[in-house]
C-alpha positions as CSV (number, residue, x, y, z in Angstrom):
1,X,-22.4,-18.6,-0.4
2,X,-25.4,-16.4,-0.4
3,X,-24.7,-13.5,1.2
4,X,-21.0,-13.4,2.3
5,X,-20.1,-10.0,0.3
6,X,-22.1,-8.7,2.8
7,X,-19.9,-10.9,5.7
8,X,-17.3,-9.3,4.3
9,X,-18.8,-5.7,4.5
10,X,-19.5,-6.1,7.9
11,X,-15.9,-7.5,8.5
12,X,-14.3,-4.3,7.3
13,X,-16.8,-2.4,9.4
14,X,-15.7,-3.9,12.7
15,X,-12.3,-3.6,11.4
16,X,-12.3,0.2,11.3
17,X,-14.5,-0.3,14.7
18,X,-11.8,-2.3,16.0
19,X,-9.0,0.2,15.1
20,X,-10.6,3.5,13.8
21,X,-6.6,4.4,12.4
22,X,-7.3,2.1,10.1
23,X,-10.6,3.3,8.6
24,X,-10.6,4.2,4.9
25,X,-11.1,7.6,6.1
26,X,-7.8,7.8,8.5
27,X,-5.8,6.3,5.5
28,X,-7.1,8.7,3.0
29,X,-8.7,6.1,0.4
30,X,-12.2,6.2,-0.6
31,X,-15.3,3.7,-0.1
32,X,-13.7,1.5,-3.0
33,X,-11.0,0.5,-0.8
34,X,-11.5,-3.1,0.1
35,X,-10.1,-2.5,3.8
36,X,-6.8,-3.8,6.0
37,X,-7.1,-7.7,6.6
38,X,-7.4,-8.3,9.9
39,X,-4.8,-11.2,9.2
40,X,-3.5,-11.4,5.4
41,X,-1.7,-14.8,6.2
42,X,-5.5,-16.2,6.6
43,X,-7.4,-14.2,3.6
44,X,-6.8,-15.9,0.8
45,X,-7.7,-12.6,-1.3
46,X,-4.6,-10.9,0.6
47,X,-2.3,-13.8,-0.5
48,X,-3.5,-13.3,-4.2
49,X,-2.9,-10.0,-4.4
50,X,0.4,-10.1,-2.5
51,X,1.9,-12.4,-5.1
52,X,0.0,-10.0,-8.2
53,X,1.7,-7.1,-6.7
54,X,5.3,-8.9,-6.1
55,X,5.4,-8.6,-10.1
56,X,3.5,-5.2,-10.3
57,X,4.5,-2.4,-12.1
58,X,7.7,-0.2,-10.2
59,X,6.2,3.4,-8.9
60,X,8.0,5.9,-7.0
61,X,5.9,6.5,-3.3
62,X,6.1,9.5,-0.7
63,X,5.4,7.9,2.6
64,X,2.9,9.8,4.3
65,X,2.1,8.3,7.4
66,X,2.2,4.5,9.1
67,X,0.0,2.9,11.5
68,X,1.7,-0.6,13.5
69,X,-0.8,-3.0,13.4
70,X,0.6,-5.6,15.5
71,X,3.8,-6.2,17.9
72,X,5.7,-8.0,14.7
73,X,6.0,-5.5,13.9
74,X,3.0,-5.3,10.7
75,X,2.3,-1.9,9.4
76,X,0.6,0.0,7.2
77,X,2.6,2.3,5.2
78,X,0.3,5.3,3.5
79,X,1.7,6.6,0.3
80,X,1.4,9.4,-2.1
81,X,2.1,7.4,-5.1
82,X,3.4,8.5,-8.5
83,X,3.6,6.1,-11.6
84,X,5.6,6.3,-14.9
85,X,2.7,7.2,-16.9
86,X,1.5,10.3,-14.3
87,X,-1.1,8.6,-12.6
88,X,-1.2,9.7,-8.8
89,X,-3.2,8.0,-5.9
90,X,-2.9,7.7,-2.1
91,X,-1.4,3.8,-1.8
92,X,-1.6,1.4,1.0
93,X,1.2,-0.9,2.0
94,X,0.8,-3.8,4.5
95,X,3.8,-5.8,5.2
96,X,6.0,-6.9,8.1
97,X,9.1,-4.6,8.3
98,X,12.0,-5.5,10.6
99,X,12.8,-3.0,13.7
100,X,15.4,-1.7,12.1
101,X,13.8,-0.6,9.0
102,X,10.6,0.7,11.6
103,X,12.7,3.0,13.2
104,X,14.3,4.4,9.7
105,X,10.7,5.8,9.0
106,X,10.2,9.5,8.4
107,X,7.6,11.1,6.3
108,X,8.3,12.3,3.1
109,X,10.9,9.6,2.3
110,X,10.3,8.0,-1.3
111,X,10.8,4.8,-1.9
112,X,9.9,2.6,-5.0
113,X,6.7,0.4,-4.9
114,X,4.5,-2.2,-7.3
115,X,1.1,-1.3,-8.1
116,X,-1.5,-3.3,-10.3
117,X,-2.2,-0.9,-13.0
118,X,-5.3,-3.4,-13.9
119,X,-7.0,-3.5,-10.5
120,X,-5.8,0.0,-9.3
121,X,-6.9,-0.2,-5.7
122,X,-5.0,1.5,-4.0
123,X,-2.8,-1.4,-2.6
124,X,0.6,-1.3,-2.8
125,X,3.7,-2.9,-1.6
126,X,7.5,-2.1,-0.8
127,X,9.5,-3.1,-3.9
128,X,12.7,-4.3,-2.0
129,X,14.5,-5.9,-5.0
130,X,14.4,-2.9,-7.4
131,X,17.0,-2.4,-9.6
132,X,18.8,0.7,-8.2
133,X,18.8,2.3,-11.7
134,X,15.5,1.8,-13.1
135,X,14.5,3.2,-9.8
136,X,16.8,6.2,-10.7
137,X,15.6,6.4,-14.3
138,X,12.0,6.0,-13.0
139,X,12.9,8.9,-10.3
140,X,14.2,10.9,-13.5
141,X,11.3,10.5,-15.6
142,X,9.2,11.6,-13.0
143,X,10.9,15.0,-12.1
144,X,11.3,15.9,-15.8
145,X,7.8,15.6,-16.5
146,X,7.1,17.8,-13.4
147,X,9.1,20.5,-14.7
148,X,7.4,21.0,-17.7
């Protein structure tokens, strides 16, 4: 085991080598970020915090921008994320996303997401089975603390 943090390192480095639109810098997310996994299915890190974030706490996300990683099509969503208690952060989604939702896309849509307020790490994901009216009441709580 002795020295695989820095395997990993260099596994994020050829990464962004790999596919410079998917640098930290291209996403907008500092050094802290742990990087895209080249294939999630395979890092056991990516499952674990796949399954953390399918019970995360509900946000409300601006999509930014996306980058397709792969032909399934697997993307990267980028979001300007804004959380109940009025924390902001650029968040990163990686997912598979059906054609139809690819092509319904368009930058400045929000749409709710799950954070890990613990870990904070700029990973998010799409939070599909929302309740329409908490996402409402979240939505609410959000604007009314903007216009103060």
């Amino acid at each position: 085991m002795f020295g695989w943090k820095k395997k990993r390192n260099d596994l994020n480095d050829l990464m962004a080598q790999l596919r410079p639109d998917l640098s930290r810098e291209s996403l907008g997310v500092g050094p802290d970020f742990p990087g895209v996994a080249p294939n999630p299915l395979l890092s056991s890190d990516a499952r674990k915090r796949n399954a953390e974030l399918r019970t995360g706490a509900l946000a409300l996300g601006v999509l930014v921008d996306w980058r397709e990683v792969n032909g399934n099509p697997r993307v990267v969503l980028m979001f300007d994320v804004e959380t109940a208690g009025g924390i902001s952060f650029r968040g990163i989604a990686d997912g598979d996303l059906t054609i139809t939702e690819l092509t319904r896309l368009a930058p400045g849509q929000t749409l709710p997401v799950r954070y890990r307020p613990a870990v904070m790490d700029h990973y998010v994901a799409l939070a599909r089975d929302a309740d329409p009216a908490h996402v409402q009441q979240l939505s609410d709580e959000i604007a009314s603390r903007k216009r103060t």
